[in-house]
Backbone as CSV, one residue per row, in Angstrom:
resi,resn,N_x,N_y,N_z,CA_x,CA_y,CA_z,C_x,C_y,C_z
1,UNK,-115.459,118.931,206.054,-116.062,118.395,204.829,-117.081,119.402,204.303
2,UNK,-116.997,119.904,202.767,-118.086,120.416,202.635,-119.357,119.737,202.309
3,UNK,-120.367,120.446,202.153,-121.971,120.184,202.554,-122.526,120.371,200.782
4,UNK,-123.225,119.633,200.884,-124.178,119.961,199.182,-125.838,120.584,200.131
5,UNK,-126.347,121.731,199.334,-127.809,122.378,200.380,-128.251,122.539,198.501
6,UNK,-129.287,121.619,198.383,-130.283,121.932,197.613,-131.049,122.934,197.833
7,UNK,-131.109,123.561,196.513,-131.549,125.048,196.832,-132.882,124.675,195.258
8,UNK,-133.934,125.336,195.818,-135.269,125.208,195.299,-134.158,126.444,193.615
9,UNK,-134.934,126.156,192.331,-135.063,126.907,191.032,-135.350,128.381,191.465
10,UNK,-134.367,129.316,191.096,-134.824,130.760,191.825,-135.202,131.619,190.900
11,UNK,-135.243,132.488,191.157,-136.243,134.345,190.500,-136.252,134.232,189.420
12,UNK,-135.425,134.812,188.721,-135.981,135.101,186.320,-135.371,134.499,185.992
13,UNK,-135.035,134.300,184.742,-134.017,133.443,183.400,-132.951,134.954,183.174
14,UNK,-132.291,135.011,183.753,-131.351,136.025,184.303,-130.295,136.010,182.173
15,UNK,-129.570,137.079,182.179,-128.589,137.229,181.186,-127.785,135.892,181.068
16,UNK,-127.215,135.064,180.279,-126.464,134.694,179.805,-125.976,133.974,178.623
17,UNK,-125.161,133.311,178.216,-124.326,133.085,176.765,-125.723,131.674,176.573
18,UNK,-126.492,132.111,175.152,-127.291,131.009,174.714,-127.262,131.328,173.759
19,UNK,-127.684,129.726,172.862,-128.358,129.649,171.692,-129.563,129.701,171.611
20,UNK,-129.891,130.285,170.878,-131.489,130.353,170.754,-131.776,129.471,168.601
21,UNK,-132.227,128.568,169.348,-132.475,126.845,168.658,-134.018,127.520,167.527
22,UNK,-134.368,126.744,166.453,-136.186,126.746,166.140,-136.671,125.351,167.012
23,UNK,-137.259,126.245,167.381,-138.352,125.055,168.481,-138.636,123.394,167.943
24,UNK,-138.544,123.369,166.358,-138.720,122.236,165.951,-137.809,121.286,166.031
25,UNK,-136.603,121.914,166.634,-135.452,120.787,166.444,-134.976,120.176,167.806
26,UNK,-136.121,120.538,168.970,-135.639,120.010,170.291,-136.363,119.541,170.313
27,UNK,-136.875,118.646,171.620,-137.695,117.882,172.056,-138.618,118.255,173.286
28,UNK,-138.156,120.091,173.462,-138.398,120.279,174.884,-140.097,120.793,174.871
29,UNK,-140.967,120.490,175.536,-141.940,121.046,175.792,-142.493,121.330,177.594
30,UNK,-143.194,122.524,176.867,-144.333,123.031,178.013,-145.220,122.422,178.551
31,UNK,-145.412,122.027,180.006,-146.075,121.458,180.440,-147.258,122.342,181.403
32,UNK,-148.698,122.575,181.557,-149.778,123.469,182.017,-150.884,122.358,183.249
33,UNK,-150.163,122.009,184.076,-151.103,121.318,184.770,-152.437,121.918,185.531
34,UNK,-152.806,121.796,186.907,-153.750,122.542,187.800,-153.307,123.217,188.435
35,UNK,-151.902,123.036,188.767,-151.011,123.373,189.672,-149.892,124.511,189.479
36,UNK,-149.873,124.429,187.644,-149.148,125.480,187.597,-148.479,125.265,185.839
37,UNK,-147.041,125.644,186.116,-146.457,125.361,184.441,-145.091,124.938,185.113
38,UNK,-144.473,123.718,183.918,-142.680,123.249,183.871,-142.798,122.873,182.651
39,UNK,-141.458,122.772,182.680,-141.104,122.152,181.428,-141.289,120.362,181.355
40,UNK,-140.996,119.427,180.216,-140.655,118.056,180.067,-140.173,118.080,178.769
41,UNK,-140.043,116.399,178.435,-139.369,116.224,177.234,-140.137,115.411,176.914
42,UNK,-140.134,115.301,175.316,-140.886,114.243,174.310,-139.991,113.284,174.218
43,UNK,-139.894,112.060,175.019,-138.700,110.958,174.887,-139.873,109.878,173.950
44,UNK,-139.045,108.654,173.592,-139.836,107.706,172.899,-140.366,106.688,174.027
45,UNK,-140.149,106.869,175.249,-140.661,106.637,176.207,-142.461,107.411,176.926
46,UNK,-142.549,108.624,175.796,-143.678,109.254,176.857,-142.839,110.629,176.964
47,UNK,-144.023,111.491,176.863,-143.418,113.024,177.106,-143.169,113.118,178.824
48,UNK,-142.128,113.256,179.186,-142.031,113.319,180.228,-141.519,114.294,180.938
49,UNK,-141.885,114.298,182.526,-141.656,115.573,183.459,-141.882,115.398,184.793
50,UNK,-141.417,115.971,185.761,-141.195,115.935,186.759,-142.384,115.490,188.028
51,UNK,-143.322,116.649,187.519,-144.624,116.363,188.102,-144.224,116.966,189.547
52,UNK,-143.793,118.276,189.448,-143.587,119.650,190.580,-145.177,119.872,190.637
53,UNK,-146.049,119.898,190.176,-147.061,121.134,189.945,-148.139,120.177,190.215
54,UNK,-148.060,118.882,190.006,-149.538,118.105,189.630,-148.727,116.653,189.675
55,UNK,-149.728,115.769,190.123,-149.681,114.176,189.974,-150.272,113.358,188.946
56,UNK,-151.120,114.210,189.195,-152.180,113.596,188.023,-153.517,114.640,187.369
57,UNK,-154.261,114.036,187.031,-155.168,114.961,186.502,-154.589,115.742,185.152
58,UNK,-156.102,116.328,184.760,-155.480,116.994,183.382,-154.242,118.146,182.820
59,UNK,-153.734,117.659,181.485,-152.657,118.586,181.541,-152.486,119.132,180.171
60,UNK,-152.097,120.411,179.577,-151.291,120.900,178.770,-150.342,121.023,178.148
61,UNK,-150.049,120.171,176.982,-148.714,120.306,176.734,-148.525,121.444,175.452
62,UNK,-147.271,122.095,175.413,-147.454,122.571,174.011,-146.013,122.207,173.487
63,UNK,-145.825,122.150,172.024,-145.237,121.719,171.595,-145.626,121.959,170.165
64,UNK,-144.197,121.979,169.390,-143.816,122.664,167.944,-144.231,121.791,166.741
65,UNK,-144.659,122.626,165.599,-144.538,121.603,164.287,-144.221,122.896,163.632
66,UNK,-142.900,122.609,163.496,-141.987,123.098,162.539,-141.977,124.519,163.258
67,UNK,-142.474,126.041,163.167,-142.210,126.781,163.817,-143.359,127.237,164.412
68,UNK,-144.674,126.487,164.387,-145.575,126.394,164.497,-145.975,126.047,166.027
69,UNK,-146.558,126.526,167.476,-146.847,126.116,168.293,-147.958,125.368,168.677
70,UNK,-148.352,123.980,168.790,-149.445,123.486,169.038,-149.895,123.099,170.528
71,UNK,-150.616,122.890,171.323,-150.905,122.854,172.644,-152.292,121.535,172.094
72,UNK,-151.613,120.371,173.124,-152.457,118.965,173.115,-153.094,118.898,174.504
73,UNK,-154.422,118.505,175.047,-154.468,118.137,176.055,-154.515,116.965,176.235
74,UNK,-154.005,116.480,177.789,-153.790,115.227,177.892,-153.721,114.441,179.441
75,UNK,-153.451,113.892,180.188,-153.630,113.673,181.309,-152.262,113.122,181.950
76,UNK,-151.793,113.195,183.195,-150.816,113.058,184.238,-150.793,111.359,184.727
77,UNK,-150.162,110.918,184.524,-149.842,109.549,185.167,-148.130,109.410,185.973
78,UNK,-148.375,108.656,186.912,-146.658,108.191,187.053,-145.828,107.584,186.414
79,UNK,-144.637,107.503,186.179,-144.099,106.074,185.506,-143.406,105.648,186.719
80,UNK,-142.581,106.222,187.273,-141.575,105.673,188.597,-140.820,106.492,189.223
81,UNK,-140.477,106.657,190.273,-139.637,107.402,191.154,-140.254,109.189,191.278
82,UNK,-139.302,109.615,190.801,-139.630,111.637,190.797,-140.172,111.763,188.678
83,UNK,-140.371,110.759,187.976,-140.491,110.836,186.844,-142.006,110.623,186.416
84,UNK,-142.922,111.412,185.956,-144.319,111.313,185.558,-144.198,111.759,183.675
85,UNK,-145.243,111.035,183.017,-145.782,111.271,181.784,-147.132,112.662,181.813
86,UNK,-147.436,112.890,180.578,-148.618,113.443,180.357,-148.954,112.612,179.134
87,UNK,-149.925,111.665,178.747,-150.235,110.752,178.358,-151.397,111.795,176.888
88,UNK,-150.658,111.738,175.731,-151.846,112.322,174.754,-152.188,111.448,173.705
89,UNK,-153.101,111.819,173.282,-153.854,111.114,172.214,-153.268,111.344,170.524
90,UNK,-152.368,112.244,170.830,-151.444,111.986,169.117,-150.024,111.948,169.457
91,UNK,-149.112,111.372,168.529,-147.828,111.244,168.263,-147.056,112.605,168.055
92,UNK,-146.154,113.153,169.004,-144.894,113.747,168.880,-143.723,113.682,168.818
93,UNK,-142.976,114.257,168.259,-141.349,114.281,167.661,-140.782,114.001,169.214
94,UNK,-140.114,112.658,169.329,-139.510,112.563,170.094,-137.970,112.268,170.278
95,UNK,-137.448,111.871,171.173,-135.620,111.840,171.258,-135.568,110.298,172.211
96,UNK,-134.570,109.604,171.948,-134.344,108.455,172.559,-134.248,108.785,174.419
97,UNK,-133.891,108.208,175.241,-132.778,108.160,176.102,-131.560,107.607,176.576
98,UNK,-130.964,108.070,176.745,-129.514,107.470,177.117,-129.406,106.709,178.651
99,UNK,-129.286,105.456,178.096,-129.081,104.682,179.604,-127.298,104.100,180.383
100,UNK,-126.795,105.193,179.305,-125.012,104.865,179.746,-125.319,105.699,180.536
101,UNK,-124.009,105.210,181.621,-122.986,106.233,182.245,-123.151,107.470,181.749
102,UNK,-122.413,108.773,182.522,-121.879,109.984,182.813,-120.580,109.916,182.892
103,UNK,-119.911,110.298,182.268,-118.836,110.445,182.552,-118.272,111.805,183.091
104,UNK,-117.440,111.831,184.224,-116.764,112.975,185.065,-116.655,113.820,184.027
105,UNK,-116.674,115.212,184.218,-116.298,116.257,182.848,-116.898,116.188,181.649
106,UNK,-118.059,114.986,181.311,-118.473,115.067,179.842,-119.294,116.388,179.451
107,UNK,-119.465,116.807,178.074,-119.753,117.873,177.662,-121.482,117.712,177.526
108,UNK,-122.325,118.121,177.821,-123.842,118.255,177.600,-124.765,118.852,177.242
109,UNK,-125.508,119.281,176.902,-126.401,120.571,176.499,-127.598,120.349,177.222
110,UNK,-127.541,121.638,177.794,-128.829,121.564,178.552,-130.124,122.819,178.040
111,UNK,-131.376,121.946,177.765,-132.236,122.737,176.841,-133.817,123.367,177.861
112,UNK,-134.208,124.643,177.481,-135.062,125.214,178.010,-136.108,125.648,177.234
113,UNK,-137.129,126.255,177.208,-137.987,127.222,176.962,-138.529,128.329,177.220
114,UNK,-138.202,129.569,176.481,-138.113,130.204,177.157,-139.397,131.389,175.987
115,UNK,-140.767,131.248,177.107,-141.856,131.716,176.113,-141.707,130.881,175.274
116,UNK,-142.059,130.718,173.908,-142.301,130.162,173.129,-140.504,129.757,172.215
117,UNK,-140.035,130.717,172.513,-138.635,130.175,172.467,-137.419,128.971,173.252
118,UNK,-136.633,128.732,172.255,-136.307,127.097,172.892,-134.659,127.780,173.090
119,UNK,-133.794,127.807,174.458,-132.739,128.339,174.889,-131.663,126.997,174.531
120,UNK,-130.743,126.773,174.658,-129.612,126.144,174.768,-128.611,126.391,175.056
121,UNK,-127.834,125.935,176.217,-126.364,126.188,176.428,-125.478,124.685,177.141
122,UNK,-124.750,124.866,176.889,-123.556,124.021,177.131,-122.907,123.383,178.301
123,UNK,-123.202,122.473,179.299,-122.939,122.378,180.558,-122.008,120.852,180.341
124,UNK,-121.134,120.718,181.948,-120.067,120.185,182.108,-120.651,118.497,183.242
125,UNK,-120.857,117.704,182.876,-121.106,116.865,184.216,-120.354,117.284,185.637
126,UNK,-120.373,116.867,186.804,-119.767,117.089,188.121,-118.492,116.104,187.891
127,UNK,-117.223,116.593,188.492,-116.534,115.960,188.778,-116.074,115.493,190.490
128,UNK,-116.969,116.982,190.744,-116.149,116.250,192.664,-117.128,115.436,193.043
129,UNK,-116.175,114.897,193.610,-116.656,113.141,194.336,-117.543,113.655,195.990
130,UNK,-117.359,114.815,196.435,-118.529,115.266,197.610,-120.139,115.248,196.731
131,UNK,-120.081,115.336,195.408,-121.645,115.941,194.713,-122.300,114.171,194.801
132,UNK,-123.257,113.824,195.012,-123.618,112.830,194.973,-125.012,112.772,194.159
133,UNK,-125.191,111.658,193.091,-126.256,111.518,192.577,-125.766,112.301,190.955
134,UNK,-126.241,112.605,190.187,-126.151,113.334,188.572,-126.687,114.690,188.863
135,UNK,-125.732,115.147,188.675,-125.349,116.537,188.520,-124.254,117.262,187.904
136,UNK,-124.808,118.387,187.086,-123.743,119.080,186.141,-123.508,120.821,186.799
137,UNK,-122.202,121.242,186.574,-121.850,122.551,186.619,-122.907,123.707,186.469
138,UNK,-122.981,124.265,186.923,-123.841,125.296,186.944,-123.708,126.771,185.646
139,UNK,-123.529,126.616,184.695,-123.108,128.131,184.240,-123.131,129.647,184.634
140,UNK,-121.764,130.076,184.808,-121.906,131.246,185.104,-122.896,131.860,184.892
141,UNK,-123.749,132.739,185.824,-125.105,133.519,185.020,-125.783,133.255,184.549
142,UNK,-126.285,131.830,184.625,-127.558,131.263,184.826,-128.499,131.210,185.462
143,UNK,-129.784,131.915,185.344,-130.557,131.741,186.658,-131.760,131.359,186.186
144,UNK,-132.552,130.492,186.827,-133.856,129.886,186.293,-135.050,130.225,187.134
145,UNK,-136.161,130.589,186.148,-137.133,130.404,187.491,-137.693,129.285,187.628
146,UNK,-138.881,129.136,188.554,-139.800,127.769,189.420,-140.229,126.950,187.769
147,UNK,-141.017,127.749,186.823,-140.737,127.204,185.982,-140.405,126.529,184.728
148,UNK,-139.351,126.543,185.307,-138.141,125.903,184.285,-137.494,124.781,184.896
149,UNK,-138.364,124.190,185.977,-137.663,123.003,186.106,-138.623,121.979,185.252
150,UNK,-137.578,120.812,185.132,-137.914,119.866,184.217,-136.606,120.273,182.579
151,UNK,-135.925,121.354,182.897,-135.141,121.714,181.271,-134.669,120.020,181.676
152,UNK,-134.513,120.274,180.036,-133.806,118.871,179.608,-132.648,118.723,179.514
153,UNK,-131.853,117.938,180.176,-130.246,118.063,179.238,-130.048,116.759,178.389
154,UNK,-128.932,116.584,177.752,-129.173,115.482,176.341,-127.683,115.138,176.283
155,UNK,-127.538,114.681,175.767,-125.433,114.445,175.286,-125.596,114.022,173.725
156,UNK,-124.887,114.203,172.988,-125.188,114.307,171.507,-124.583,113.248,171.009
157,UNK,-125.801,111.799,170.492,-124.651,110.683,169.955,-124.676,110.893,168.588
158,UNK,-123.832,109.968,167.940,-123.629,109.577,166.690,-125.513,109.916,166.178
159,UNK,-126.129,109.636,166.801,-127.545,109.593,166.149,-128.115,110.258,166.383
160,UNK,-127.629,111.396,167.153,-128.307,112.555,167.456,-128.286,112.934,168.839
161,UNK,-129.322,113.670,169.574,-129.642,113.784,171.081,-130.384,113.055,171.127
162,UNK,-129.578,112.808,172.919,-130.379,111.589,173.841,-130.367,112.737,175.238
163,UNK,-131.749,111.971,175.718,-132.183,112.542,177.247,-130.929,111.889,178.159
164,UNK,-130.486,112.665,179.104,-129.678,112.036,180.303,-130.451,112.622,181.668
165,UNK,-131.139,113.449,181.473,-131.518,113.962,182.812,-132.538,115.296,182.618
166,UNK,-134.051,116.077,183.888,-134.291,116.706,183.718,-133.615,116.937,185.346
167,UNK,-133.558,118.850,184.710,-132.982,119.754,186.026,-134.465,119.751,187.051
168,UNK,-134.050,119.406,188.334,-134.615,119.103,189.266,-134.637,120.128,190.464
169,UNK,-133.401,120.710,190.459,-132.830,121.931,191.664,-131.726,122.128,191.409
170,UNK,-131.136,123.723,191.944,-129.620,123.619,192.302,-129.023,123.619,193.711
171,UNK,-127.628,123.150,193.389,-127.337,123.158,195.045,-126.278,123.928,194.762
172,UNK,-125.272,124.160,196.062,-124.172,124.912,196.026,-123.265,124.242,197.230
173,UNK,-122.184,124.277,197.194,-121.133,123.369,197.886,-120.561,124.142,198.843
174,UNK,-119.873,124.230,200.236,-119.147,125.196,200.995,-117.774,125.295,199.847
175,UNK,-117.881,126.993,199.290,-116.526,127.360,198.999,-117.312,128.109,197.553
176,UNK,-118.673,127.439,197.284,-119.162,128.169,196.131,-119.667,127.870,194.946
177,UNK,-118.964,126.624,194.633,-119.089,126.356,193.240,-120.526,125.730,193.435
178,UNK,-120.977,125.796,192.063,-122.795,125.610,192.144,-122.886,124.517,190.728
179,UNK,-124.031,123.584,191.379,-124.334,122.564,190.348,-125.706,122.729,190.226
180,UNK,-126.036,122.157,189.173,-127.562,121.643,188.809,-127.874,120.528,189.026
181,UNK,-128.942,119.848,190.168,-129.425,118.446,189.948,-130.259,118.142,189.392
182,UNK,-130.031,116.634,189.017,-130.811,116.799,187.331,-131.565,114.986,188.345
183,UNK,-132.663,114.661,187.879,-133.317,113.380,187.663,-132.672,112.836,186.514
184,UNK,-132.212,111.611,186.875,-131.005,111.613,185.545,-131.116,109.650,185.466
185,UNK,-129.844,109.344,185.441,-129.848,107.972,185.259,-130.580,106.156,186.341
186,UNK,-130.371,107.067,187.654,-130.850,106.023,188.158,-132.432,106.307,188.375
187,UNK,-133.148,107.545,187.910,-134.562,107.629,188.427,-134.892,106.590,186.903
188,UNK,-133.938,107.654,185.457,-134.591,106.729,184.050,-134.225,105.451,184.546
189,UNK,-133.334,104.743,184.918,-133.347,103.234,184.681,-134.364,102.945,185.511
190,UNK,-134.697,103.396,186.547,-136.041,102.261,187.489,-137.225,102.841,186.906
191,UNK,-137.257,104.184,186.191,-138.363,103.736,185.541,-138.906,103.076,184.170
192,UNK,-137.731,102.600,183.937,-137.821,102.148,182.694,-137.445,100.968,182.136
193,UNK,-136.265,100.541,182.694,-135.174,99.194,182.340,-136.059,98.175,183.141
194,UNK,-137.052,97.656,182.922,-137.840,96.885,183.358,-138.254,95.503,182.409
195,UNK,-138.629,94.531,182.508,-139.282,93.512,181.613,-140.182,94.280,180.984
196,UNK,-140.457,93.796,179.219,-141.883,95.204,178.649,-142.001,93.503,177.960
197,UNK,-143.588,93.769,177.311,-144.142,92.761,176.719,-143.381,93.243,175.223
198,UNK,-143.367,91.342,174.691,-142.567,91.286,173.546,-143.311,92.222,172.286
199,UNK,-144.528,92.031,172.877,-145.435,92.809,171.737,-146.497,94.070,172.395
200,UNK,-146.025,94.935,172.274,-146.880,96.012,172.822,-148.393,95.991,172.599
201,UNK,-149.178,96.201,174.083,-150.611,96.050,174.112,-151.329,97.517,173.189
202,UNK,-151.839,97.840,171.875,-152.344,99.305,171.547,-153.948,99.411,172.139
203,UNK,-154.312,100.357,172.530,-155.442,101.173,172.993,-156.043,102.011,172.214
204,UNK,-157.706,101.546,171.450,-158.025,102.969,170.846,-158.639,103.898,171.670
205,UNK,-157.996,105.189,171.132,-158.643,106.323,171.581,-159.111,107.027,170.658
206,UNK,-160.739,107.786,170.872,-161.215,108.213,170.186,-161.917,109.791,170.496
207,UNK,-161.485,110.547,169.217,-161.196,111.980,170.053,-162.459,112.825,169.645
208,UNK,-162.731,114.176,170.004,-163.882,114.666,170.241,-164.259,114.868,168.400
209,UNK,-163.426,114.678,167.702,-163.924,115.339,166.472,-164.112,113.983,165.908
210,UNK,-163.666,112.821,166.576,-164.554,111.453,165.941,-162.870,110.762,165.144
211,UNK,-161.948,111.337,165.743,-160.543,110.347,164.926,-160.493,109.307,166.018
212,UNK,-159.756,108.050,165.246,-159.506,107.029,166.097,-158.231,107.195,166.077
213,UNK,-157.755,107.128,167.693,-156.280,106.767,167.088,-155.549,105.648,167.845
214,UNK,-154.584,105.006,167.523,-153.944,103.480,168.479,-153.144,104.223,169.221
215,UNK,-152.660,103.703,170.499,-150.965,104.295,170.992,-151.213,103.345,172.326
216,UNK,-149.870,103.284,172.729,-149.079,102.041,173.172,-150.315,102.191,174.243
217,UNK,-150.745,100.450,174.739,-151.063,100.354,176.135,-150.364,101.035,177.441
218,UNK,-151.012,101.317,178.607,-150.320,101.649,179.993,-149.408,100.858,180.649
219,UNK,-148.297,101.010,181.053,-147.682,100.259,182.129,-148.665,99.777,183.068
């Protein structure tokens, strides 16, 4: 039987076939904790990310208006499982998530940052039944470093992109073939598919230059 060996995000963002996106049209942002830098995503859930680097405490995000780079500070909370927020005090462009299925072979895009530039390329879900958990194909000549975990991948509906998963590690199978594991559907559903109040609790926050602003109560 072969073996799946999670293998930690390795050395540079190596050569290969990308799009290179304007930053304003993804959702992906930079995350700057105590601990270090990854990526997350602006879902309508909470910018979210892995929380490799930091648990909590203060954090950095940066993120685009229009081609414009802005950097918010903001603070680290959990939501559930391997999935943490950075909790800020203004509203960003965000993307739904997708709480369907994967389907064997579906087509995906998986999104990065790379410097201030936003990468994109094209990845395949897993089809062998040894890979366990959500995981997609690896692209030839892909190589990521420490960090770049947290890229986002998305599947493109009728309404646009939806989150399905952030890249978490890769593994590699006896014989070769190499996947990406992604935090994907069952970490989003437990942290999320939960009872929510019919009417959301708002919180003011009030910021150093004297704005008030509302945004959703805490879990």
């Amino acid at each position: 039987m072969r073996a799946v060996a999670a293998l930690a995000l390795c050395a540079a963002l190596g050569a290969c076939r990308n799009t290179k996106l304007y930053p304003a049209d993804v959702p992906i942002v930079g995350v700057t904790t105590t601990g270090g830098k990854e990526l997350g995503v602006a879902t309508d859930q909470g910018v979210l990310f892995l929380g490799r680097t930091a648990e909590k405490g203060p954090a950095k995000v940066l993120y685009h208006i229009d081609a414009a780079p802005v950097v918010e500070a903001g603070r680290v909370v959990p939501v559930g499982g391997s999935i943490f927020e950075v909790l800020l005090d203004v509203p960003v462009a965000t993307v739904p998530i997708s709480f369907e299925p994967l389907r064997p072979s579906e087509s995906l895009i998986m999104m990065w940052l790379d410097g201030d530039e936003v990468r994109t390329h094209p990845v395949e879900v897993s089809s062998d039944p040894i890979v366990y958990g959500t995981a997609v194909r690896r692209p030839a000549g892909l190589v990521l470093a420490a960090e770049h975990v947290g890229a986002g991948v998305f599947r493109d509906t009728d309404a646009g992109l939806a989150l399905v998963g952030l890249v978490k590690a890769s593994a590699r199978v006896t014989g070769g073939e190499e996947y990406l594991l992604l935090a994907g559907l069952p970490e989003l559903r437990a942290a999320f598919l939960r009872p929510q109040p019919a009417v959301p609790k708002l919180e003011a926050i009030y910021r150093a230059d004297g704005t008030r602003i509302l945004r959703k109560g805490r879990r």
